[in-house]
N, C-alpha and C positions, 0 to 999 in steps of 0.2 A: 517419211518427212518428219522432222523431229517438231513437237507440241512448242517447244521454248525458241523465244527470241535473244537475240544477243542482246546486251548490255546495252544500254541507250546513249547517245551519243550525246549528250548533254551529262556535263558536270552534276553530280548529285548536289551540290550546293547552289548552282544556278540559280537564282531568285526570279528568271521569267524569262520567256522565249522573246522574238525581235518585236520590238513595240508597235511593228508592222501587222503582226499579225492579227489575224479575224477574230473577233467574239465567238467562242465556240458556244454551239447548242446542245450542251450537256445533260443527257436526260436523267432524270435522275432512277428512272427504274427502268429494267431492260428484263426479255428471257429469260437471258441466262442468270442475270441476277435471282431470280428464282429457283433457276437451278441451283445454282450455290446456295442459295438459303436454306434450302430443305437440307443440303450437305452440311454445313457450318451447324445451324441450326440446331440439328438433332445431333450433330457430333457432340457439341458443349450439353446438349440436354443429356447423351447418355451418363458424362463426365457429371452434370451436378449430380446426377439420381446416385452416382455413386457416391459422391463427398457423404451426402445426406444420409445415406446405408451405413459410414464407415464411423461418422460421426456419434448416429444415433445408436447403433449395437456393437462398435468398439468400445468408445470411449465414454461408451451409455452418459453424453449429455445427452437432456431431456429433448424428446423430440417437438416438445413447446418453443424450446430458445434454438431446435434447429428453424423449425419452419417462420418461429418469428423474429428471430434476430439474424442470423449466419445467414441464410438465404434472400433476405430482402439484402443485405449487407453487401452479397454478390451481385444482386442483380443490379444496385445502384453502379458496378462497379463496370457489371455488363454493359449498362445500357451509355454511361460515359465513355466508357473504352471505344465499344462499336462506333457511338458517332465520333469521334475525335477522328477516330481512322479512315474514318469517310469523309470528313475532312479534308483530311491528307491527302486522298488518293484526290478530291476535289482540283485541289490547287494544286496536284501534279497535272493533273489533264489539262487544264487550261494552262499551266506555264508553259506543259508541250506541245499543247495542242491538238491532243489526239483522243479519238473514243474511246480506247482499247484499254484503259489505264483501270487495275483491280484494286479493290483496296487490302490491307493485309486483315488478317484474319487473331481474334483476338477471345481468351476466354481462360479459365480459370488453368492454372500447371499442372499439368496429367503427373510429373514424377513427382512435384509437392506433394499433390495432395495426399499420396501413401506416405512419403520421407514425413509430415509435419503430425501424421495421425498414429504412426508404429512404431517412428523414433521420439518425436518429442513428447507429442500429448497421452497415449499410450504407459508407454514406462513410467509418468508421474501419476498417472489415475493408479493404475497399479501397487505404488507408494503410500499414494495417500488415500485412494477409496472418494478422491474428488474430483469429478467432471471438469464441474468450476475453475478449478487451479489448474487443471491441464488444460482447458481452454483458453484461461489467463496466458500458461506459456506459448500456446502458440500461434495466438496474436501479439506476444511480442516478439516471437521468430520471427512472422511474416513481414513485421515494421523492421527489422532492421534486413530484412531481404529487400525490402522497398529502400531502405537507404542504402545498401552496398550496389543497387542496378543506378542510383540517381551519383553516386561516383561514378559507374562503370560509364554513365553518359558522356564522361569527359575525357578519361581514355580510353574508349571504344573504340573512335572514330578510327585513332591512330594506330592500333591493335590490327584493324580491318587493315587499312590500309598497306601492312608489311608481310600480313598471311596472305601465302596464298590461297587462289579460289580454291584449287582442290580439296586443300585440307579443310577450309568450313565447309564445303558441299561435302565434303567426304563423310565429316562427323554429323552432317544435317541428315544424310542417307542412312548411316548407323543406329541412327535414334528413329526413322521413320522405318527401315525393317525391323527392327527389333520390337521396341516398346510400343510404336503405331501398326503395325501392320500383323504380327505374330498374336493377341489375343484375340482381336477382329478375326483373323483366320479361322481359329480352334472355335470360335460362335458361331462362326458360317458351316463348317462343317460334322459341329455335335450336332446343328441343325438342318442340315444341308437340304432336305425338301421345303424350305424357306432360303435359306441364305443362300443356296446357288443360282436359281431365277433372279434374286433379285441381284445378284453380283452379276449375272450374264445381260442384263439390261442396262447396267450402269456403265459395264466395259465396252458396249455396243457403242453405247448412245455418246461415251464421250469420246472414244478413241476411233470413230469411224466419223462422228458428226451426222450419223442417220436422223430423220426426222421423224418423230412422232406423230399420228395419223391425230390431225386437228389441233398440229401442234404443242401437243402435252410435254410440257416440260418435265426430261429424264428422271429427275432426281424426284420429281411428284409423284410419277408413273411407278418408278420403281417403289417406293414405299409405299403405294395404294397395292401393286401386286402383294408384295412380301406378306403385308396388314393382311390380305384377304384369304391367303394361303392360308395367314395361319389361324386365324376365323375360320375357316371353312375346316381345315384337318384339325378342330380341336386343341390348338395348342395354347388360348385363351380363355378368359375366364370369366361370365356375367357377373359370375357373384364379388369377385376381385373389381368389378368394375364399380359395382352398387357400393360396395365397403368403402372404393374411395373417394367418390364423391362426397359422404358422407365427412370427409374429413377437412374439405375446401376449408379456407379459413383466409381473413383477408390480411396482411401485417404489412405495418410503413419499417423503413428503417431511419434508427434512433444511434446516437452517438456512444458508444461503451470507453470512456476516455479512460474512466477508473478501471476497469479492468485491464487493458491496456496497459495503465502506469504499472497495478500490481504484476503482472508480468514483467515486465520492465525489471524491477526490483528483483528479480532473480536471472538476471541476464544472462550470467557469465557461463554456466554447464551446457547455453542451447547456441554460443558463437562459434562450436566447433564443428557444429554443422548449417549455420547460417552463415557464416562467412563463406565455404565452396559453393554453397548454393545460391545463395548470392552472384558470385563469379559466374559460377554454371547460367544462370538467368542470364547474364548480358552477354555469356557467350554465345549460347543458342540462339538470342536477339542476334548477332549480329551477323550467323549464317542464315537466319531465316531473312534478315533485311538484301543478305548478299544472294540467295536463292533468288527472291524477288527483284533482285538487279539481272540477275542473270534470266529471266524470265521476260525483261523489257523493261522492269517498274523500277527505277531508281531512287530510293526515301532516302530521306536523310535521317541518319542511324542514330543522331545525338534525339533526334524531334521522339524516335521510336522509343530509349532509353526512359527519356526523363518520363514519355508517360507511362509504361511498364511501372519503372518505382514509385510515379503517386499513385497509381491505383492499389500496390500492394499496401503502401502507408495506409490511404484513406479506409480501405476497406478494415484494415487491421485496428482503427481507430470506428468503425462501425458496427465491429465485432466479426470480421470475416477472417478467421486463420490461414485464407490459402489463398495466395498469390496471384492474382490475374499475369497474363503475359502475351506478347504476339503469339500467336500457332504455328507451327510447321505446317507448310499443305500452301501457301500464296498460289504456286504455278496450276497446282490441282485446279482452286475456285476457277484461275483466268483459264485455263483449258475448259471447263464448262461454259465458260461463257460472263462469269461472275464478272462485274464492273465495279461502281466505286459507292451503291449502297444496300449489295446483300451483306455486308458485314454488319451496318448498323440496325437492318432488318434482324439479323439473328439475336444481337443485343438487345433490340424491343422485345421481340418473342419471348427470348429469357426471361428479361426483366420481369415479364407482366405475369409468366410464370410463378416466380418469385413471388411475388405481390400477393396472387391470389392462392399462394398452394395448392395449384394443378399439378405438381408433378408428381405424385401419386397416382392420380387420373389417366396422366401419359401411359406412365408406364405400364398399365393393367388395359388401355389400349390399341399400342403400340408394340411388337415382340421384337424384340433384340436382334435377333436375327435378321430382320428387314430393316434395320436403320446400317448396322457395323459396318455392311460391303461397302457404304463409299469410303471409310477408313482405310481399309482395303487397297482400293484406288491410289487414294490420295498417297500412301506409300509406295508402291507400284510408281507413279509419276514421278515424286522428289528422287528416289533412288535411281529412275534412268536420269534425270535432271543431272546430277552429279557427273556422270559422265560426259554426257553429251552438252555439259556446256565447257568444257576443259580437256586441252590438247592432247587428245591419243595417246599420246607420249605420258601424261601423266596418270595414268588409269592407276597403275600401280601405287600411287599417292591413296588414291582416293578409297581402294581397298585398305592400304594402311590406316585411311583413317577412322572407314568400318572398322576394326578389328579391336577399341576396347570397350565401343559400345556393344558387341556380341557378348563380350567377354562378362560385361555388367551384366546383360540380360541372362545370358545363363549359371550364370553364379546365383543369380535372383533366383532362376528355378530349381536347384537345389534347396538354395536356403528354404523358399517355400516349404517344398517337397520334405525337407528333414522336419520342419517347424508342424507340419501336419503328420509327422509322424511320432512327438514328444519329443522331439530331439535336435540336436543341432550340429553344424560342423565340427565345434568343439568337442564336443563331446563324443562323435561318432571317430575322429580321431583321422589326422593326417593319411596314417599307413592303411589306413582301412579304406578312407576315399581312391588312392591310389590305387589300391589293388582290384579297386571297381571300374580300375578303368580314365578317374576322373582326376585331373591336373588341377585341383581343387585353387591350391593357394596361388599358382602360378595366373591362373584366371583373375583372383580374387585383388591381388596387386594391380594387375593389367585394367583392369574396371573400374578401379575407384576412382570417382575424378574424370568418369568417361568422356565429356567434352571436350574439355579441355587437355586429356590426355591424348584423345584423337586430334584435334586442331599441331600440338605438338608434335604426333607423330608422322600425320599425313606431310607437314613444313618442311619434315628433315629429308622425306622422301622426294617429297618436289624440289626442292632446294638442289640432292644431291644431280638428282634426272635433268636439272637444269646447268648443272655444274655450276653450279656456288656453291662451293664446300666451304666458305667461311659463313655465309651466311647458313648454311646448314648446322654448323658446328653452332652458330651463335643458338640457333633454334634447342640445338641438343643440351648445349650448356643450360637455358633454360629451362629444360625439362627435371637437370638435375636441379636446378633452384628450386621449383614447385613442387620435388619429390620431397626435397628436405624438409619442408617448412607445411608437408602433407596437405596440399592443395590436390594432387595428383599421386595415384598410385598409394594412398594412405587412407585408413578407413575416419581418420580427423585430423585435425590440422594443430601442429606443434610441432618446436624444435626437434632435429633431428628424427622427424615421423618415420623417414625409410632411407637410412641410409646408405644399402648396398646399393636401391635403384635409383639412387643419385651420385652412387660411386661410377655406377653404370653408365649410365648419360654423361658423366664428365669423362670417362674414357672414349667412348664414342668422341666427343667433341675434338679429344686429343686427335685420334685417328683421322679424324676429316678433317680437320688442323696439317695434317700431316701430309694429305694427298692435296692439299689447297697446296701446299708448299711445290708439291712435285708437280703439279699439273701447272703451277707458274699463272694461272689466272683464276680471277673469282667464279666469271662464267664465259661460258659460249655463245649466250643472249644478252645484247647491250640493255643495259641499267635502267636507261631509261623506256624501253618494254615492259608492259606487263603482262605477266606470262599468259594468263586468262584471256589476253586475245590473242595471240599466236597463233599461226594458222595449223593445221593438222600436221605436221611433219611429214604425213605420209602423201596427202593431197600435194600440199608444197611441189615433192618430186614428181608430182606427173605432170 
């Protein structure tokens, strides 16, 4: 029996159910809400510990202005994100009137925060031997990522509304096996006499719904095992614990406008990758709001939007470089059980984190190993999701539109893999990757832009399977638009960025141009269907 519900039968825009209906008794905390909290929770904790690692011995600012400016910066950013979202989910329940309703799941950008620390702030510390000015620039990245998601609020909606499901679940599932569920793995099993109990407890407890003896909610249970495993075999540390309490320190956060501006003032070298990533942000919003439709929860995408970009603004005007945004994982929390305030439970947690600088303290309590498995999970879930909420028929869509988020992710681990070896793909040279075996640059075009490269390719695939070959062609014609102008398939964005893969995509267009022509109709499914609820094709015939 499949975890997700169909799409909800109320208009996403609906403003209330029949004025008939009952006062619902909405509680505000549930089990399961706990279980999600410990999941959500410790997800975004494992994410801040890293910013804070990457910030303080990459880009050596001082670990003063991380713990007391960046960090309180985030959590202001947490703790408004999480409640607005519960919010949300608030006045969905009562407009539907129903218990079941999750809220989404919200917390700093897992691919920001490497893109704004190795591309932006990085190569200018380097330059210049200053923290400072590479900070400055990447709180003014972050502010116009917060202004290109507060446009994308307004052609989102309608973006959503002409892609098909397949291709956003497709590109949602790409990015949750790859970059969510592929490092979580390799920590479960460099550690596996931790990560594997506690991964065999979390797949129990949420994919069978077994209950825990006196009620212990899974996702506590599992991290109190993991924790004690690795207490018990050694693989913690007293004196790691003693050193960091030692460092608690308590910090408000304060406005950094002037830094800000001065970033600002050097705009134009960091819009070549704030602008895709920008788009990137309101794309992945708008397959994680359509996951969560396909799950039962129906938001409304613009409400999702405009908060997404004020929190990258405000925080960027607080001193925070890295992006808050909704998460991938919504059907995950509601499979546990998650309702509509373990989201803003996990935003207090952070926050107060933040506040106090415990998370040094966590982390020399807590082993890695025993938080990552629900990560794990929660990719495990979204990637059947993709399937099993779009017609049989379309499977092959939704593999197309895994296929350039693979492409990203392994091209990342080369470039790592050469980067740790002094060297790079430039330099190790085309004919030499090739004879290793590895289709280097063919990857390397097919990845960039992975979102929105997938949401493109997965469209032209459903389109075709649905026989709209002009509506296919139109998708493909598009693809060459965004190839040219290196939105997609181009490592930045300018005139004629990659022109064969946009000579490409325009021939393609021709060709389905062409069989639109001989097959005499757009499709075989009337216009006004969407194909996302069709019934199985193969069901249909029996």
């Amino acid at each position: 029996m499949s975890l997700l519900k169909p799409r909800s039968a109320l208009p996403e825009e609906s403003p209330s159910a029949s004025s008939d209906t009952p006062s619902l008794n909405l509680p505000w905390w549930t089990k399961g809400d706990t279980n999600a909290f410990f999941g959500l929770g410790f997800n975004i904790l494992v994410n801040v510990l890293t910013l804070t690692s990457l910030l303080i011995f990459v880009v050596q600012v001082p670990t003063r202005d991380v713990l007391g400016t960046v960090l309180p910066a985030l959590g202001i950013a947490m703790l408004a994100g999480n409640i607005y979202y519960t919010i949300l989910a608030r006045r969905l329940a009562r407009r539907e009137n129903r218990l079941d309703v999750t809220a989404l799941p919200y917390g700093p950008s897992v691919p920001h925060m490497f893109i704004v620390v190795f591309v932006i702030m990085l190569p200018i510390y380097l330059a210049t031997k200053d923290p400072v000015q590479a900070w400055q620039a990447g709180l003014a990245w972050a502010f116009v990522i917060g202004v290109i998601v507060l446009i994308g609020a307004f052609i989102g909606p309608f973006i959503r509304r002409i892609t098909p499901r397949a291709a956003m679940l497709g590109t949602l599932a790409g990015i949750s096996l790859t970059f969510i569920s592929m490092r979580p793995a390799g920590q479960i099993w460099a550690v596996a006499w931790i990560g594997l109990p506690v991964l065999g407890i979390i797949l129990v407890g949420f994919f069978t719904n077994i209950r825990l003896p006196g009620g212990i909610p899974i996702g506590l249970a599992a991290l109190l095992v993991g924790t004690a495993i690795g207490w018990i075999g050694g693989y913690m540390s007293v004196p790691d614990v003693s050193a960091a309490v030692k460092e608690i320190a308590i910090a408000v956060p304060t406005l950094h406008v002037g830094m800000l501006a001065s970033g600002l003032g050097q705009l134009a070298p960091l819009l070549a990758t704030a602008i895709p990533l920008g788009v990137y942000n309101f794309a992945e919003a708008m397959s994680n709001v359509e996951s969560a439709s396909a799950a039962g929860d129906s938001y409304n995408l613009r409400s999702v939007l405009l908060a997404d970009g004020s929190g990258a603004i405000i925080g960027a005007a607080l001193g925070s470089p890295f992006p808050p945004a909704v998460y991938i994982g919504h059907p995950g929390w509601k499979a546990t059980g998650g309702r509509t305030s373990y989201s803003m439970g996990s935003g207090i947690f952070i926050a107060v984190l933040c506040f106090l600088g415990l998370f040094g303290v966590l982390t020399t309590l807590l082993p890695i190993p025993a938080i990552v498995p629900i990560l794990l999970y929660i990719g495990l879930l979204i990637g059947a999701q993709a399937f099993q909420s779009t017609p049989r028929v379309q499977a092959a869509a939704v593999v197309a539109a895994i296929l350039p988020n693979l492409a990203s992710w392994g091209t990342g681990l080369i470039d790592n893999a050469l980067a740790a070896a002094g060297t790079s793909a430039d330099k190790v040279g085309e004919e030499a990757l090739t004879n290793a075996g590895l289709v280097y640059q063919g990857l390397k075009i097919l990845g960039e832009g992975a979102v929105l490269a997938g949401m493109v390719l997965g469209s032209i695939v459903a389109f075709i399977m649905m026989r709209k070959f002009v509506s296919s062609a139109l998708a493909a014609a598009l693809g060459g638009v965004l190839s040219w102008i290196g939105l997609i398939h181009a490592s930045e964005v300018s005139w004629a960025a990659q022109p064969s893969v946009a000579l490409g995509y325009a021939m393609l267009a021709v060709v389905l141009l062409a069989f639109a022509y001989r097959n005499r109709s757009e499709s075989a499914v009337p216009e006004e269907d969407d194909p996302a609820d069709l019934a199985d094709p193969v069901v249909a015939e029996a």
